[in-house]
Phi, psi and omega in degrees: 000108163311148179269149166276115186235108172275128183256139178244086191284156188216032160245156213289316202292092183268151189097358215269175152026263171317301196294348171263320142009283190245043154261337179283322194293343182273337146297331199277336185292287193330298187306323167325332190080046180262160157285130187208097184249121182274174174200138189239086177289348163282013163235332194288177172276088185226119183273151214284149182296126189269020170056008190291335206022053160305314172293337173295349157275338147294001167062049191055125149190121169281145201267339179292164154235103191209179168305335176299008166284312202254042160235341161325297167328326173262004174259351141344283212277004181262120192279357191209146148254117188262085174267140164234110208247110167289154172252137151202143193054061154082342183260200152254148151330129209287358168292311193275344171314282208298338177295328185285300159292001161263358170290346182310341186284000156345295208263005141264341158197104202294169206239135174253072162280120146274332208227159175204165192201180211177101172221113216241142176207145171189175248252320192292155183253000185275122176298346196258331180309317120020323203268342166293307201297303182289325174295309186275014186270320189291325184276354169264338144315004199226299186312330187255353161089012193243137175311119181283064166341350225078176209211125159256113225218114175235103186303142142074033165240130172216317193311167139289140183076029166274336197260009172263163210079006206242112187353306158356302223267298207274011168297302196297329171299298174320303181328279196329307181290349167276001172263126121178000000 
């Protein structure tokens, strides 16, 4: 049975890294015979969660009105959340930092994501430097109940196009093609 697969790139930097990343993963997804809707939360416009819990009142509907409006609807309709990711300064990025934290209208009308995956690259060659970032992907999977589909973790890139050829590419290809 095929999946609804949201990809989520979430760097500013286009052509980079990440996007040659989860361009290996949407094939392997596609070719699975998956559904794969990208989405670029590194260029939209999303303002940060105000703790107000207006969707809780509101049947989920968030009181900011910004792009993250037209991506609820696809996280309504997705069975996997994908982040394809850059790390900076040790985190994610505050774009996907804010999309992740407008997911709180989730928990006033939930999303049915079972699943998840985590495909990360970033400059430093030390692998551990890595691991706040990976804790917290893990901890917010186990918190939302989704399954970790896996984590492809790609070390020592920063130029654009340091990362072709670089295994990494055919881990994230695989990943893809083992969803379904």
């Amino acid at each position: 049975m095929s999946k609804n697969i949201l990809l989520v790139h979430a760097s500013p930097r286009e052509g980079g890294n990440s996007s040659i990343l989860a361009d290996w993963f949407e094939r392997g997804a596609l070719e699975a015979g998956n559904k794969v809707t990208r989405i670029d939360v590194g260029h939209a416009k999303i303002a940060g969660c105000m703790a107000c819990e207006y969707c809780f009142s509101h049947e989920g509907e968030c009181v900011n009105k910004d792009d993250m409006q037209k991506f609820y609807p696809l996280l309504h309709e997705a069975d996997v959340i994908v982040y394809a990711t850059p790390m900076y300064f040790y985190n994610f990025p505050a774009q996907l930092r804010a999309f992740q934290d407008r997911m709180f209208c989730g928990i006033a009308k939930p999303f049915g994501i079972t699943a998840t995956a985590l495909l990360l690259c970033f400059e430093d060659k030390d692998e551990t430097t890595c691991e706040p970032v990976v804790n917290s992907y893990r901890v917010a999977a186990n918190y939302c109940k989704q399954e970790n589909l896996g984590e492809v973790i790609v070390k020592g890139v920063y130029e654009k196009g340091a990362i072709e050829g670089n295994p990494g590419l055919q881990e994230a290809y695989e990943l893809g093609l083992s969803i379904k």
